[in-house]
C-alpha positions as CSV (number, residue, x, y, z in Angstrom):
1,X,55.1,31.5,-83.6
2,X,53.6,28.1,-82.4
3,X,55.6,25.9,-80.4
4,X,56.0,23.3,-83.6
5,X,57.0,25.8,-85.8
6,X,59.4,26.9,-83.5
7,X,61.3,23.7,-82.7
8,X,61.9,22.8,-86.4
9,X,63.3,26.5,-86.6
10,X,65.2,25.4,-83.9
11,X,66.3,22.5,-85.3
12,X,67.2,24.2,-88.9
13,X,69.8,26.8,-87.5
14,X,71.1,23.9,-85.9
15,X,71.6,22.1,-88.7
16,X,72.8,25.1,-90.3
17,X,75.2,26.0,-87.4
18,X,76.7,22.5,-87.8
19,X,77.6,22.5,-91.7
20,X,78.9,25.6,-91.3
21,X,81.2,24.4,-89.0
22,X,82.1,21.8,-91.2
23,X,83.5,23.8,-94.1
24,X,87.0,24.3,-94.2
25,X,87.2,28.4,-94.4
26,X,90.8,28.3,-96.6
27,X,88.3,26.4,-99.3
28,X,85.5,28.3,-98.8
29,X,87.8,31.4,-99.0
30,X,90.2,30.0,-102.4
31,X,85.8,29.2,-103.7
32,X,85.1,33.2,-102.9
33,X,88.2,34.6,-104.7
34,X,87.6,32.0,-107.9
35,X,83.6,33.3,-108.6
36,X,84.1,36.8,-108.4
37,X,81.8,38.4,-110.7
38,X,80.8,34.9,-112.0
39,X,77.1,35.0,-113.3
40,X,75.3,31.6,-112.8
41,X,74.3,30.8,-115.7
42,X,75.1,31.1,-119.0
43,X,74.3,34.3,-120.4
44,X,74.1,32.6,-124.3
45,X,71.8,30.1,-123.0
46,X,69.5,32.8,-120.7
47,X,69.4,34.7,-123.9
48,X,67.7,31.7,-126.0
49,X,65.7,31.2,-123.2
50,X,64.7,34.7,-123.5
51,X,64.2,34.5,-127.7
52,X,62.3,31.4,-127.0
53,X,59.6,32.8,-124.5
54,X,59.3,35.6,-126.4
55,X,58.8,34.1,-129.5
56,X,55.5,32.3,-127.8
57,X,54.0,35.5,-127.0
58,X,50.4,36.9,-129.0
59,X,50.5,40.3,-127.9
60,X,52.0,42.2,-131.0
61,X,55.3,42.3,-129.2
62,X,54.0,44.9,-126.8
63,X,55.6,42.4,-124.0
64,X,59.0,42.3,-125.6
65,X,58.5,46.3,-125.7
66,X,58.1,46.2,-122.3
67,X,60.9,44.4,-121.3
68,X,63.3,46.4,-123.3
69,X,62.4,49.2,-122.1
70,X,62.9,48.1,-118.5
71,X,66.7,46.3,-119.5
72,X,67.4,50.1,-121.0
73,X,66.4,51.6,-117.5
74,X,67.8,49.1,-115.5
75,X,71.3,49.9,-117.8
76,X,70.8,53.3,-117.3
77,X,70.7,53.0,-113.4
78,X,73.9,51.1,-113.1
């Protein structure tokens, strides 16, 4: 690593050291329990999103094919 690169690591952690130290860890703690298993993002929104893309695609829905074949796996695995 070359000396410059090494300060403004350096300097980041530091930063980072310092905001850590500036959270309050009961709030931080209450914020952990309150998302548990909270996705972010809406998953009715990420779906258009989805519908959307897709329907811009050319390939015959060979990509959409694809993809559902990689969510089914990715279900299967979990």
């Amino acid at each position: 690593m070359s000396g410059s690169s090494k300060d403004l690591r350096g300097d980041l952690l530091r930063q980072l050291s310092a905001l850590r130290g500036r959270i309050d860890q009961r709030v931080l703690d209450h914020f952990l329990t309150k998302v548990d298993g909270w996705e972010p993002y809406d998953r009715e929104s990420a779906g258009e999103a989805v519908r959307q893309f897709l329907a811009t695609r050319q390939d015959g829905g060979k990509f959409q094919d694809r993809l559902r074949g990689e969510m089914a796996k990715k279900k299967d695995n979990d």
